[in-house]
PDB file of N, CA, C and O in Angstrom:
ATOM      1  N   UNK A   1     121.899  86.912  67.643  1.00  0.00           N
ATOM      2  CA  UNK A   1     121.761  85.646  66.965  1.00  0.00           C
ATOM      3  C   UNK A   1     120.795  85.831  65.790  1.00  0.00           C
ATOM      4  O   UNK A   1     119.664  86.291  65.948  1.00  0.00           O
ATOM      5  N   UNK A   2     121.255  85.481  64.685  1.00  0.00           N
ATOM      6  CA  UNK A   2     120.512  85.139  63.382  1.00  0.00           C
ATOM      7  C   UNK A   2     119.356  84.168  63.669  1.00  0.00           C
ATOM      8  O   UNK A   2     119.415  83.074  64.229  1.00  0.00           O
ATOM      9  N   UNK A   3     118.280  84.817  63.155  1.00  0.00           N
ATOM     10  CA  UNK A   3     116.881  83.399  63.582  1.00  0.00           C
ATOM     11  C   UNK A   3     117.080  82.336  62.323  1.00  0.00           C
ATOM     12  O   UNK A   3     116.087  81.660  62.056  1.00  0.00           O
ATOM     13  N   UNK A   4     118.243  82.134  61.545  1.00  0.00           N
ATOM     14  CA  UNK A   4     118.440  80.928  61.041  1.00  0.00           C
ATOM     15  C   UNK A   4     119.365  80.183  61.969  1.00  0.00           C
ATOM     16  O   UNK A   4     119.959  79.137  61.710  1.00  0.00           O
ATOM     17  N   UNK A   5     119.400  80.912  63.145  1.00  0.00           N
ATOM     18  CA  UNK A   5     120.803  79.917  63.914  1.00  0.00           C
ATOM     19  C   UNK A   5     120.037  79.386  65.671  1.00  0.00           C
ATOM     20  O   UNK A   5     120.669  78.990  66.649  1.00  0.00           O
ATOM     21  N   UNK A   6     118.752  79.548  65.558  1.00  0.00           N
ATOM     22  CA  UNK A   6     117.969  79.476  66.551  1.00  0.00           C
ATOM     23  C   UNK A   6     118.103  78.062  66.846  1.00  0.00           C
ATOM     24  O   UNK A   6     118.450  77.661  67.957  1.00  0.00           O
ATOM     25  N   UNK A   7     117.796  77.195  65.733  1.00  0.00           N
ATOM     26  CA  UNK A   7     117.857  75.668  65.982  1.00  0.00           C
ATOM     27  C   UNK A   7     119.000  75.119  66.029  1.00  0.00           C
ATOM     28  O   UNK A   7     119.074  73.997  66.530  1.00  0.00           O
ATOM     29  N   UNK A   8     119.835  75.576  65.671  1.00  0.00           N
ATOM     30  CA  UNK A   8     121.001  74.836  66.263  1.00  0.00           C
ATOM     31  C   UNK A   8     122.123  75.441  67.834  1.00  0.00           C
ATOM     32  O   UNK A   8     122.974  74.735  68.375  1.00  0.00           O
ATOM     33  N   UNK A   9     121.762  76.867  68.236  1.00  0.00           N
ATOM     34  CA  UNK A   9     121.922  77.597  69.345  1.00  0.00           C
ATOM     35  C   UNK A   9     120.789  76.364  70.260  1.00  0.00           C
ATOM     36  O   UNK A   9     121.077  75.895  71.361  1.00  0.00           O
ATOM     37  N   UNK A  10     119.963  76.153  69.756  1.00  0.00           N
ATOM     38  CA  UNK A  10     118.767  75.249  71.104  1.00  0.00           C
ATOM     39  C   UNK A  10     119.478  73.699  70.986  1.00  0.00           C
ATOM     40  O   UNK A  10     119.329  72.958  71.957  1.00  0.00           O
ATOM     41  N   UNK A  11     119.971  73.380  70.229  1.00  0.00           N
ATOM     42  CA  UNK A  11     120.672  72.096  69.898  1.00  0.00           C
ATOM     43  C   UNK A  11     121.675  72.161  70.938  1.00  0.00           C
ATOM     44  O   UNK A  11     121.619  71.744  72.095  1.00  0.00           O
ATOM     45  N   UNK A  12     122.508  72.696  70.383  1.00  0.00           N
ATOM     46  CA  UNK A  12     123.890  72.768  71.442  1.00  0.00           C
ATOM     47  C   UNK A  12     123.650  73.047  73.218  1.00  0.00           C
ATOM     48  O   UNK A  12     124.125  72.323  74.093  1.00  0.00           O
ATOM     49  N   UNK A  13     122.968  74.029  73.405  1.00  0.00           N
ATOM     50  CA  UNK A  13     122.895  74.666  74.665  1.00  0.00           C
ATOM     51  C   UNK A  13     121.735  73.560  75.203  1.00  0.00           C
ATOM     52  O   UNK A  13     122.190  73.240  76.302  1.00  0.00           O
ATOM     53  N   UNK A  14     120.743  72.964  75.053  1.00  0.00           N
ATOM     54  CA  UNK A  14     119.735  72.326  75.698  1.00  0.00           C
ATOM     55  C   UNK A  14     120.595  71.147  76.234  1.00  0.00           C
ATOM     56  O   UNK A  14     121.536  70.875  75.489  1.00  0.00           O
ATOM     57  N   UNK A  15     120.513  70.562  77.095  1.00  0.00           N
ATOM     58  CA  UNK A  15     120.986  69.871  77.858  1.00  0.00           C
ATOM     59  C   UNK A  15     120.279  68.331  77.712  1.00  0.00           C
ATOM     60  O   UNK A  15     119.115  68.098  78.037  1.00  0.00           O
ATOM     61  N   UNK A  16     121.198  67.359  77.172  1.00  0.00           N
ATOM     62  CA  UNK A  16     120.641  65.694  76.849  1.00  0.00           C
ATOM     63  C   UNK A  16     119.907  65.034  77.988  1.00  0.00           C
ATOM     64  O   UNK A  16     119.775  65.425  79.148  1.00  0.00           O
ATOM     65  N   UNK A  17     119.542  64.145  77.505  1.00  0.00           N
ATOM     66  CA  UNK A  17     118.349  63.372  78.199  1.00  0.00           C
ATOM     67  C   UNK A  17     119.107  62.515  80.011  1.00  0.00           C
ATOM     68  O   UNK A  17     118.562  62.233  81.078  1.00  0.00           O
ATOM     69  N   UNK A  18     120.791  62.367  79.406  1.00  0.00           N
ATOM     70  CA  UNK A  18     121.292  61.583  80.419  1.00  0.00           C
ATOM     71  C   UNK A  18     121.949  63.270  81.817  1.00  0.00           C
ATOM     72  O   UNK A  18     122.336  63.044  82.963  1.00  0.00           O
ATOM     73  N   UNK A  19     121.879  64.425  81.313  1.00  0.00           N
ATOM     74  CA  UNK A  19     122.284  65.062  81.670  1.00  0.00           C
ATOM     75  C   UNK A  19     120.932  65.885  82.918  1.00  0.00           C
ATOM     76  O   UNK A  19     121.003  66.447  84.011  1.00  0.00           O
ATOM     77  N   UNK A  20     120.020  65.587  82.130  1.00  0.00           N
ATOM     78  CA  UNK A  20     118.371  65.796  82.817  1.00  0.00           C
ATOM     79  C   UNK A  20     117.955  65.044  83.944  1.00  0.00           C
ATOM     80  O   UNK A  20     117.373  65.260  85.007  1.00  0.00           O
ATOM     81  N   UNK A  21     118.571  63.872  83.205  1.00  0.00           N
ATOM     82  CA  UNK A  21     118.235  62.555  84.116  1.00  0.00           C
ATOM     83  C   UNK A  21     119.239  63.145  85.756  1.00  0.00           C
ATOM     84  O   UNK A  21     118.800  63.547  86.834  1.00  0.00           O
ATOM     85  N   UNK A  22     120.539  62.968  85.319  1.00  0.00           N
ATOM     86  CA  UNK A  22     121.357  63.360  86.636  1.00  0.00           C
ATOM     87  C   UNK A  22     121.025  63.887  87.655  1.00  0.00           C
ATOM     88  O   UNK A  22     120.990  63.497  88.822  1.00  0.00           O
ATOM     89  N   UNK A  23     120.631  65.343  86.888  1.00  0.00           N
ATOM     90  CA  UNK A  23     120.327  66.533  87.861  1.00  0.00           C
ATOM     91  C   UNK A  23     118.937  66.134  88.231  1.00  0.00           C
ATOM     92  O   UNK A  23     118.893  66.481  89.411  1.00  0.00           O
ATOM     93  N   UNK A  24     117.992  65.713  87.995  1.00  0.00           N
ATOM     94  CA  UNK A  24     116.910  65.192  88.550  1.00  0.00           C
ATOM     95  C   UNK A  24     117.100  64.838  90.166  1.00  0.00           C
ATOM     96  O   UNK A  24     116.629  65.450  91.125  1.00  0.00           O
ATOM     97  N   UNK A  25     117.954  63.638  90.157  1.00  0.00           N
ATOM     98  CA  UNK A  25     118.590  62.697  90.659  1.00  0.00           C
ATOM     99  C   UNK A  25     119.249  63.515  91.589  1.00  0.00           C
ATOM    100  O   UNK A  25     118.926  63.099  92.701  1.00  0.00           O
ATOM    101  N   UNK A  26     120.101  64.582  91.703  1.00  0.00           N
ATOM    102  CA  UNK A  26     120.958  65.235  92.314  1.00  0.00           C
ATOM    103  C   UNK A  26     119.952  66.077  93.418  1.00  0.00           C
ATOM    104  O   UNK A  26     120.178  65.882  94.612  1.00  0.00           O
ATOM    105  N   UNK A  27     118.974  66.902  93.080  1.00  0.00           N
ATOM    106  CA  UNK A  27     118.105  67.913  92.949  1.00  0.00           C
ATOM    107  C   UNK A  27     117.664  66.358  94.373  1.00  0.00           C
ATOM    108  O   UNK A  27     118.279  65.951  95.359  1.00  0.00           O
ATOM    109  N   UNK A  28     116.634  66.047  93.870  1.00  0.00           N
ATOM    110  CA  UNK A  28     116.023  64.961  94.854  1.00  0.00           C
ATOM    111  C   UNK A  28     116.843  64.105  96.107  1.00  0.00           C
ATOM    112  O   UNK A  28     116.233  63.763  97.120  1.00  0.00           O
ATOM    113  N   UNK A  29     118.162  63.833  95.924  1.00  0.00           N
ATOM    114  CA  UNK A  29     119.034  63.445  97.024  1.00  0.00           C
ATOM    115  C   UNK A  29     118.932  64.448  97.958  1.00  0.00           C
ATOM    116  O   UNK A  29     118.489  64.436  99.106  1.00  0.00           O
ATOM    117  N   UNK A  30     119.509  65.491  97.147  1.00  0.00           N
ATOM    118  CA  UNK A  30     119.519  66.761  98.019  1.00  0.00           C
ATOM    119  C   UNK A  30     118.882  67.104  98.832  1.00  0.00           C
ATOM    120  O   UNK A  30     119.203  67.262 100.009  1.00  0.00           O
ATOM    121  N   UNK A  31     117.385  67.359  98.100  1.00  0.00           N
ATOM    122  CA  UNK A  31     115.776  67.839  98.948  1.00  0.00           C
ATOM    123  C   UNK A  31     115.620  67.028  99.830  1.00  0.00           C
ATOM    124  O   UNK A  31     115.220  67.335 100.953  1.00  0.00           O
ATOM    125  N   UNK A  32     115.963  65.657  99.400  1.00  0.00           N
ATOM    126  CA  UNK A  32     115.260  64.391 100.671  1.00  0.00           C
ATOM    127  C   UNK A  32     116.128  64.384 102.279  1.00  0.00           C
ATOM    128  O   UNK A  32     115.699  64.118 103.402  1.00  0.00           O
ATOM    129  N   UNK A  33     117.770  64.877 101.718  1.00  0.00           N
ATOM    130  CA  UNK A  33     118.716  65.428 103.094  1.00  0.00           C
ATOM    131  C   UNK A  33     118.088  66.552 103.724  1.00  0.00           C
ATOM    132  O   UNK A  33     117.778  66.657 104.911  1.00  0.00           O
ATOM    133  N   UNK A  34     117.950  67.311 102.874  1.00  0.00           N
ATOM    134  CA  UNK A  34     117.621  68.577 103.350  1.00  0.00           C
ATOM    135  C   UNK A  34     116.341  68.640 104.009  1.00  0.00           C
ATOM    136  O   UNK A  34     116.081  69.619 104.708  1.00  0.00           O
ATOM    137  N   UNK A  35     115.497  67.683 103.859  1.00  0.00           N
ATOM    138  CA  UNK A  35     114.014  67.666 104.545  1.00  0.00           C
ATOM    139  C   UNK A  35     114.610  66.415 105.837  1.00  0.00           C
ATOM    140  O   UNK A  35     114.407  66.758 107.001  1.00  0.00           O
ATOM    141  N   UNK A  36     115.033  65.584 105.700  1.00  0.00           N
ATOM    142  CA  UNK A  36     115.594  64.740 106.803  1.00  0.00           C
ATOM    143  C   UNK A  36     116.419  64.997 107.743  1.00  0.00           C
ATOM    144  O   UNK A  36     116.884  64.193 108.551  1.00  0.00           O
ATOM    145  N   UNK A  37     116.693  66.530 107.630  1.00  0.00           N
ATOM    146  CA  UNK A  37     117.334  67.222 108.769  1.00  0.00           C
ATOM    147  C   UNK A  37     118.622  66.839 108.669  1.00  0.00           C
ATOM    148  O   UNK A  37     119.276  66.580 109.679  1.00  0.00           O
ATOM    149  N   UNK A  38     119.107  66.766 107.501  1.00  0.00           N
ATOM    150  CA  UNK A  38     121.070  66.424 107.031  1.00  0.00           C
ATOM    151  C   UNK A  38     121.685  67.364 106.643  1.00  0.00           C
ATOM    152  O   UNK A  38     121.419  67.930 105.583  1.00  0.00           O
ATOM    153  N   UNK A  39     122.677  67.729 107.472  1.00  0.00           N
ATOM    154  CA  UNK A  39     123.502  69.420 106.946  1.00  0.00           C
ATOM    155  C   UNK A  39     124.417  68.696 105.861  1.00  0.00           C
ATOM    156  O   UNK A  39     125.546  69.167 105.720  1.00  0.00           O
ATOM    157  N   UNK A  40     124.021  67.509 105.011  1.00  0.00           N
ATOM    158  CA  UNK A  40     124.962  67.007 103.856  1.00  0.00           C
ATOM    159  C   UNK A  40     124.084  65.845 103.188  1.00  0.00           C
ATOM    160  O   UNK A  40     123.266  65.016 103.586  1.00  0.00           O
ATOM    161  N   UNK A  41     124.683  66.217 101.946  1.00  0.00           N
ATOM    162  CA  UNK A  41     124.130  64.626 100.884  1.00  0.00           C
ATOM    163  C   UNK A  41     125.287  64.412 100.214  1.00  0.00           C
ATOM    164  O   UNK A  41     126.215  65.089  99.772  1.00  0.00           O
ATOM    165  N   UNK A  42     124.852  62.883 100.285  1.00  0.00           N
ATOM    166  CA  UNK A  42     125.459  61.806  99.779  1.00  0.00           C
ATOM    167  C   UNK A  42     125.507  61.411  98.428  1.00  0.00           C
ATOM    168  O   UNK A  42     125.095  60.263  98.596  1.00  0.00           O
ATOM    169  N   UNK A  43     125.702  61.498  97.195  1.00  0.00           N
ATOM    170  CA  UNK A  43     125.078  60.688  95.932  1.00  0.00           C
ATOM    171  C   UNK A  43     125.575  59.285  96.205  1.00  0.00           C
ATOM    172  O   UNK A  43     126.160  58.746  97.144  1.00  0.00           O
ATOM    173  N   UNK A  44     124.967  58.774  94.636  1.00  0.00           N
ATOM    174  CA  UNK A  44     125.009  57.563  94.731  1.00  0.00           C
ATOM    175  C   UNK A  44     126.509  56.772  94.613  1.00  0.00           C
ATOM    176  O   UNK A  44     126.923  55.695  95.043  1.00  0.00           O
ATOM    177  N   UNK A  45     127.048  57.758  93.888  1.00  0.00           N
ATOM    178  CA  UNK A  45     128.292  57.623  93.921  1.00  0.00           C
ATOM    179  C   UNK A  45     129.187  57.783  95.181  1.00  0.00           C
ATOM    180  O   UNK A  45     130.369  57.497  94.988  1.00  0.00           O
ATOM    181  N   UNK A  46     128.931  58.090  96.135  1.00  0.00           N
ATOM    182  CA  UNK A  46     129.910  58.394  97.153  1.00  0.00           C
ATOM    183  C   UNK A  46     130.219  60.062  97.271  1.00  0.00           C
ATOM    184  O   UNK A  46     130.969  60.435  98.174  1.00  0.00           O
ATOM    185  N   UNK A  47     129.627  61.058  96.342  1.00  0.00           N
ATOM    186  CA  UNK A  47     130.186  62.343  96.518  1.00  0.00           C
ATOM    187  C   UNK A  47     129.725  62.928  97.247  1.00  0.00           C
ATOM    188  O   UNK A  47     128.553  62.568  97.358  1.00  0.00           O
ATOM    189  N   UNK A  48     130.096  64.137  98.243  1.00  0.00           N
ATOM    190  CA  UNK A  48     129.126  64.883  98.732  1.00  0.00           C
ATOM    191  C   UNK A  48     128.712  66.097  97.209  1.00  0.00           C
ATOM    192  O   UNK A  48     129.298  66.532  96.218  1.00  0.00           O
ATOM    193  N   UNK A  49     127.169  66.231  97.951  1.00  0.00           N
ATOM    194  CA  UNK A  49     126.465  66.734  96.800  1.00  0.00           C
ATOM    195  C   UNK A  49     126.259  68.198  97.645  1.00  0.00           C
ATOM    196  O   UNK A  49     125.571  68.175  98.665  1.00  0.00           O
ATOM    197  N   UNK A  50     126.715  69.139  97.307  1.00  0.00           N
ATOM    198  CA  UNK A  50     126.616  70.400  98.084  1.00  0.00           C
ATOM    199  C   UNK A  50     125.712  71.825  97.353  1.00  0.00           C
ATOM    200  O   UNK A  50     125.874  71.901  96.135  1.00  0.00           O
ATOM    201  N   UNK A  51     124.803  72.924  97.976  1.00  0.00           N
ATOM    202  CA  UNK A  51     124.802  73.950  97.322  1.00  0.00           C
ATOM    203  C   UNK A  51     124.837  74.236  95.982  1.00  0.00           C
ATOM    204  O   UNK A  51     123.901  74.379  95.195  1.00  0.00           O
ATOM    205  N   UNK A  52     126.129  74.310  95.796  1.00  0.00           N
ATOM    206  CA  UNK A  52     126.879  74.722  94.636  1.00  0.00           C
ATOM    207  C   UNK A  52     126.600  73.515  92.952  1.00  0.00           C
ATOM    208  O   UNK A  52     126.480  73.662  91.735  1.00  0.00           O
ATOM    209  N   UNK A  53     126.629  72.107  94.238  1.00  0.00           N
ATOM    210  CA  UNK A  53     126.220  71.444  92.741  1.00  0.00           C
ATOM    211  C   UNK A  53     124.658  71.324  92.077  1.00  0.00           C
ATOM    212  O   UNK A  53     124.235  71.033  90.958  1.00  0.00           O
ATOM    213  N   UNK A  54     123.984  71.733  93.465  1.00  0.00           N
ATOM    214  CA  UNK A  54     122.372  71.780  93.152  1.00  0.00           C
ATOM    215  C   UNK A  54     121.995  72.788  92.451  1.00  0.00           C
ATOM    216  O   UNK A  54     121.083  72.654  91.636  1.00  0.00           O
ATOM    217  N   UNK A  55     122.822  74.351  92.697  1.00  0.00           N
ATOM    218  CA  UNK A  55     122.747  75.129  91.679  1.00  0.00           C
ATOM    219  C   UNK A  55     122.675  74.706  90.685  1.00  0.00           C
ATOM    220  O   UNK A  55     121.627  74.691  90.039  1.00  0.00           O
ATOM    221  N   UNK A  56     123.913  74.184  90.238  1.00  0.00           N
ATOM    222  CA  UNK A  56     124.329  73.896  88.800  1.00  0.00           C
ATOM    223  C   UNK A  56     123.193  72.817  87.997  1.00  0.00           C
ATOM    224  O   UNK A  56     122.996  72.838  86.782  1.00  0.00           O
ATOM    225  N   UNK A  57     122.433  71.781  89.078  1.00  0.00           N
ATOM    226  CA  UNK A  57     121.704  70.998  88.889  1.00  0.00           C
ATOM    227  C   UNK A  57     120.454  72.052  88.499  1.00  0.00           C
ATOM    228  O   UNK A  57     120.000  71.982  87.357  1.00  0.00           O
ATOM    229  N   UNK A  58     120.029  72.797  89.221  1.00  0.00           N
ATOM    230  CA  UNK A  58     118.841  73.392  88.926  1.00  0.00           C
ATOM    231  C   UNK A  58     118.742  74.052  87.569  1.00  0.00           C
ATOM    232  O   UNK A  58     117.817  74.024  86.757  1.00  0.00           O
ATOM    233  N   UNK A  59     119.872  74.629  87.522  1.00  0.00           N
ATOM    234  CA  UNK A  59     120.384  75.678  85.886  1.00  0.00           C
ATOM    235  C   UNK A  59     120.406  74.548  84.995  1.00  0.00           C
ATOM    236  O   UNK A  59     120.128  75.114  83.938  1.00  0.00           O
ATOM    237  N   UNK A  60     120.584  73.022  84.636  1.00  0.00           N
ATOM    238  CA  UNK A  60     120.474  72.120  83.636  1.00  0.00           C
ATOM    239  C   UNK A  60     118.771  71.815  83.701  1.00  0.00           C
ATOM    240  O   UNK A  60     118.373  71.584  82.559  1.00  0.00           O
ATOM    241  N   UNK A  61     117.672  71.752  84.706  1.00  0.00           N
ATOM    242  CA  UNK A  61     116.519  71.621  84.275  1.00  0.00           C
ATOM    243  C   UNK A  61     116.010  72.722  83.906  1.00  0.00           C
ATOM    244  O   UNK A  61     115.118  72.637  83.062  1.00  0.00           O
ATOM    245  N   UNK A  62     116.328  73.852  84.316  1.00  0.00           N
ATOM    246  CA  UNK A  62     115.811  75.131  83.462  1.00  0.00           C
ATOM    247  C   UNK A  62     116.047  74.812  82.422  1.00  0.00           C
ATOM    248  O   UNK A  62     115.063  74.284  81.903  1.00  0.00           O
ATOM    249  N   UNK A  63     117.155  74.867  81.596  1.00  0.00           N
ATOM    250  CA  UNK A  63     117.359  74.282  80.379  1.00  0.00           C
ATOM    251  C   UNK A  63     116.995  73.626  79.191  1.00  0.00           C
ATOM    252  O   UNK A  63     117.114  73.841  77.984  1.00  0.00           O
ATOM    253  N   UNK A  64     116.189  72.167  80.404  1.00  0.00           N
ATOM    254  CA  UNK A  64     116.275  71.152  79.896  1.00  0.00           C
ATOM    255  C   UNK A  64     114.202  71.926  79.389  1.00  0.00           C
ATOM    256  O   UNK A  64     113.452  71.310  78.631  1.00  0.00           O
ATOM    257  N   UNK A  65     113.914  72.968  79.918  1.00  0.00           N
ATOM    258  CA  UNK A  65     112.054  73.163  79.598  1.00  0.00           C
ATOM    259  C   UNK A  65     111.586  73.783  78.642  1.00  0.00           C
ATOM    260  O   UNK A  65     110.367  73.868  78.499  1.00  0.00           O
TER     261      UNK A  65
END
């Protein structure tokens, strides 16, 4: 990457404020099952929230720092 293309490579790839917000949200359902002795979470929506999406949740606040 060209260091004239730094700011807009951090533009694109950084992850928006409503996208931060989510995984916040996801991340914390999760932990609060997972400490309440629940082999599953629920979102608010009705989904199960599994592993795989907390990964993905965790990799958007890396992101988001």
């Amino acid at each position: 990457i060209h260091p004239a293309q730094i700011a807009v490579a951090n533009e694109v790839f950084t992850p928006d404020a409503a996208a931060v917000t989510a995984a916040r949200e996801l991340v914390a359902i999760f932990d609060a099952a997972m400490a309440a002795g629940r082999g599953v979470a629920v979102g608010a929506d009705g989904r199960m929230i599994d592993e795989a999406v907390v990964r993905k949740a965790r990799r958007v606040l890396a992101l988001a720092r």
